[in-house]
C-alpha positions in Angstrom: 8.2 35.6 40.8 10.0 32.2 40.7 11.2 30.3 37.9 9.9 26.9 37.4 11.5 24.2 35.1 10.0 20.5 34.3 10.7 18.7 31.8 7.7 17.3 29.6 7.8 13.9 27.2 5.9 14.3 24.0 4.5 11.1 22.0 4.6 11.2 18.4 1.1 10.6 16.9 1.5 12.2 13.3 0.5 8.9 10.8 2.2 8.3 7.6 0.7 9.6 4.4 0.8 7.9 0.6 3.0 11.0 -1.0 3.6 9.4 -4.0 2.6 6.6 -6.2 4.6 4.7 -8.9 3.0 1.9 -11.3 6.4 -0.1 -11.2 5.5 -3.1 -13.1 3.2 -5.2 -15.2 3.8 -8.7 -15.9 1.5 -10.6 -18.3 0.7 -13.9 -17.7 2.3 -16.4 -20.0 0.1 -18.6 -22.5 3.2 -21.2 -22.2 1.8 -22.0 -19.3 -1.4 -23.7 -18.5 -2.9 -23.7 -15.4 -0.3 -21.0 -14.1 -1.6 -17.9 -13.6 2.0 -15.4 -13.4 0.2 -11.8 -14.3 1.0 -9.4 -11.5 1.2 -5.7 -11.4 4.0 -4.2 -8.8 3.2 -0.6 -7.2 5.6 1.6 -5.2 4.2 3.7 -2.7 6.4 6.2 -1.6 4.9 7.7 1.8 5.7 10.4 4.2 8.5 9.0 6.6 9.9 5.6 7.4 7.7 2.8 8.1 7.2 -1.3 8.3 4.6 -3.4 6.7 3.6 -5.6 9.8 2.8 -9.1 9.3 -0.6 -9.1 7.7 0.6 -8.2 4.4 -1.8 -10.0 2.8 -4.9 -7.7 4.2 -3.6 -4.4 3.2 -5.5 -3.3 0.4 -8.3 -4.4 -2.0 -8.0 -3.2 -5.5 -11.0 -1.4 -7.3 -11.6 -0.6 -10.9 -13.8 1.0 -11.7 -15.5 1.8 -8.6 -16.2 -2.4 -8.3 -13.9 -4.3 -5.7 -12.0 -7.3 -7.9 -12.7 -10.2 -5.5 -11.8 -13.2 -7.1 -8.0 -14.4 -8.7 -6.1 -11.7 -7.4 -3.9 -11.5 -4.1 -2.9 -8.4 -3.0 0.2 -7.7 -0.8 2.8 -5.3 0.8 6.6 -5.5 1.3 9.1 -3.3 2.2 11.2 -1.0 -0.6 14.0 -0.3 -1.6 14.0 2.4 1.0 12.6 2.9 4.6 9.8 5.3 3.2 8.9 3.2 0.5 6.3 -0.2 0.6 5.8 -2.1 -2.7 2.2 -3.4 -3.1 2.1 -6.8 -5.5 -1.6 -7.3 -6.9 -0.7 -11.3 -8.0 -3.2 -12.3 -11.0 -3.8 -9.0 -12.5 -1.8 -7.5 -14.9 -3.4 -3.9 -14.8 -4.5 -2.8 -18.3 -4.6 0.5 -19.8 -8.2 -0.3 -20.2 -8.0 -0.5 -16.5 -6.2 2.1 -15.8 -8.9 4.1 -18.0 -11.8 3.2 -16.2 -9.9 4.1 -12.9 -7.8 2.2 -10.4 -7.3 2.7 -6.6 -6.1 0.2 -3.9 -8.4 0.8 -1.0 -6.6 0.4 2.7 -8.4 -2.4 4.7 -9.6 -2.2 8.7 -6.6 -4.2 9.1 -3.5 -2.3 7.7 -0.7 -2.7 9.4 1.7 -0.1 7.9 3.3 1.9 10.4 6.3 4.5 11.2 8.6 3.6 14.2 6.7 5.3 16.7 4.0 2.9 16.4 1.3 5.1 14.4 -0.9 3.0 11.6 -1.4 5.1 8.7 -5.1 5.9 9.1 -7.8 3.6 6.1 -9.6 6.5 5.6 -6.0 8.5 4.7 -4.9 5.3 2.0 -6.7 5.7 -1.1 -4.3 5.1 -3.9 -5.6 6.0 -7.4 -3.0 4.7 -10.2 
């Protein structure tokens, strides 16, 4: 019998995964100033290896409570942490209440995410469901 030796190239294809979730922040809007609206709620994610945000930050997520999508005053996006496994998600015009947080929170992953480890692979919507 011969030997036979090749050599073979695997591609990684695991996706990142949401391993951890951190309420970082919540900034209440201040009645000093009208017509300014500065409530914003800051969220770590911590997930499963190294990743980027992409360039549509701004189509991440969409925030729930409640089980109802919040569709109008808030902006929701994503920038990198304060380590290569970590993405910070700023909901702008919402400071998150424990009322809120009560009823039930979640950040919902859009058709569009665009968070992804070096090898390319988007962490999957149906995989991002963040309840806080």
């Amino acid at each position: 019998m011969n030997d036979h030796v090749t050599t073979e190239y695997l591609l990684e294809n695991v996706v990142p995964v949401v391993t951890r979730v951190a309420l970082t922040s919540v900034t209440q809007d201040d009645p000093t100033t009208a017509g300014t609206n500065e409530a914003e709620t800051k969220v770590t994610l911590t997930f499963s290896e190294a990743v980027s945000v992409g360039v549509l930050d701004a189509n991440d997520f969409e925030l729930y409570i409640d089980g109802t999508k919040v569709t109008t005053g808030v902006t929701i996006t994503t920038a990198a942490g304060a380590t290569t496994d970590k993405v910070v998600v700023t909901i702008a015009g919402k400071a998150l209440s424990a009322s809120d947080l009560s009823k039930g929170v979640e950040l919902r992953a859009t058709s569009t995410i665009d968070i992804k480890n070096a090898a390319g692979n988007v962490t999957g919507t149906d995989k991002v469901v963040v309840s806080l």
